[in-house]
Every structure is written in structure tokens, then in C-alpha cells.
C-alpha positions as CSV (number, residue, x, y, z in Angstrom):
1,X,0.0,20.6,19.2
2,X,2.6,18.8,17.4
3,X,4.7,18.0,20.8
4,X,1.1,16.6,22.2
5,X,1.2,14.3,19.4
6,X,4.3,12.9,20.1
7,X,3.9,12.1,23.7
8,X,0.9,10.2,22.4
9,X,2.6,8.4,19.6
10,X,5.2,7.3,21.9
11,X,2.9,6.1,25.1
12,X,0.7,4.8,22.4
13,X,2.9,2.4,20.0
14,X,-0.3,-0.4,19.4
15,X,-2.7,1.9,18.5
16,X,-1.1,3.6,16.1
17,X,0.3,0.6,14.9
18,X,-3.0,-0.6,14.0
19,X,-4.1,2.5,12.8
20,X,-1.6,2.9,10.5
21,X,-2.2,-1.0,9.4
22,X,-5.7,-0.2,8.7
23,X,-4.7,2.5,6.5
24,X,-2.0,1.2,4.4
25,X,-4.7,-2.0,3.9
26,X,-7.4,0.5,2.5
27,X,-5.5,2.3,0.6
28,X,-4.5,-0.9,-1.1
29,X,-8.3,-1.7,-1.5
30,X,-9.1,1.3,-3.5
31,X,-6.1,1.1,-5.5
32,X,-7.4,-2.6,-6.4
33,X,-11.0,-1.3,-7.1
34,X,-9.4,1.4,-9.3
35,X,-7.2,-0.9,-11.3
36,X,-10.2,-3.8,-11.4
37,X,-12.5,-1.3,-13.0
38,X,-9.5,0.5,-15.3
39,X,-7.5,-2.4,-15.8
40,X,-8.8,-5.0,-18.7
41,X,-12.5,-4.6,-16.8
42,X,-13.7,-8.1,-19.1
43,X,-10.5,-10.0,-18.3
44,X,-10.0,-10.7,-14.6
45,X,-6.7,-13.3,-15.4
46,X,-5.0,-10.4,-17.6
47,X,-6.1,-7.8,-15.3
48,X,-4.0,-9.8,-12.1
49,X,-1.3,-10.8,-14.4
50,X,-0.2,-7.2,-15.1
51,X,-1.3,-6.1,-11.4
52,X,0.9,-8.7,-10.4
53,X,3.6,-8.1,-12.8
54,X,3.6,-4.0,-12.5
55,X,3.6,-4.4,-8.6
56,X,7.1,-7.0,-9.0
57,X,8.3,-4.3,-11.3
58,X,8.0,-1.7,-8.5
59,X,9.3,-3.2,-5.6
60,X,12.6,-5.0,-7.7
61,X,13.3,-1.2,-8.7
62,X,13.0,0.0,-5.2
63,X,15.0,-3.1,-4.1
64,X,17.6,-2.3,-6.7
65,X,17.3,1.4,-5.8
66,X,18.0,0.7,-2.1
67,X,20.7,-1.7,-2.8
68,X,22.8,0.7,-4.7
């Protein structure tokens, strides 16, 4: 099963390309619809600020992490 799988992935690059896209892009949708309703629900500014400023946090430490 898993060897089938492989020959598809690799005759198959585009598709799974976008399928992969498509995931990664909804799972980034929920996350936002999680955090809008969690995150300071009455104050969208503050709400993006800290989205904003949590997500920089993230990827300068996995930059920093991958650097080292």
C-alpha cells in the first residue's frame, strides 16, 4: 500500500502539490477562526496585533533555531 503511494506521489507532483496547498491554507483558516473567537473577541485591532506579534515570535525562534 505504502509503495503504491509512492509511485503515485512521484508521477503525480501537481496534484499533490495542490493538495497539500489546500491543506496547509485551511488549517490556517481554522486556526484564525479559533483565535478570532478566543482571542480579545470585542477588539479585532488587539486581537491581529498579538496574532501578528505571536506568529513573528514563532517563526524568528524557528529562524534562530535553524540558524544555530
Amino acid at each position: 500500500m505504502l509503495k503504491k503511494f509512492h509511485s503515485l506521489k512521484k508521477k503525480h507532483r501537481v496534484p499533490f502539490a495542490i493538495l497539500i496547498g489546500f491543506s496547509v491554507i485551511l488549517f490556517w483558516r481554522g486556526a484564525w477562526g479559533i483565535l478570532d473567537v478566543y482571542l480579545f473577541p470585542d477588539n479585532y485591532a488587539l486581537s491581529s496585533i498579538v496574532s501578528l506579534g505571536l506568529g513573528l515570535l514563532g517563526a524568528t525562534h524557528y529562524i534562530v533555531n535553524e540558524l544555530m
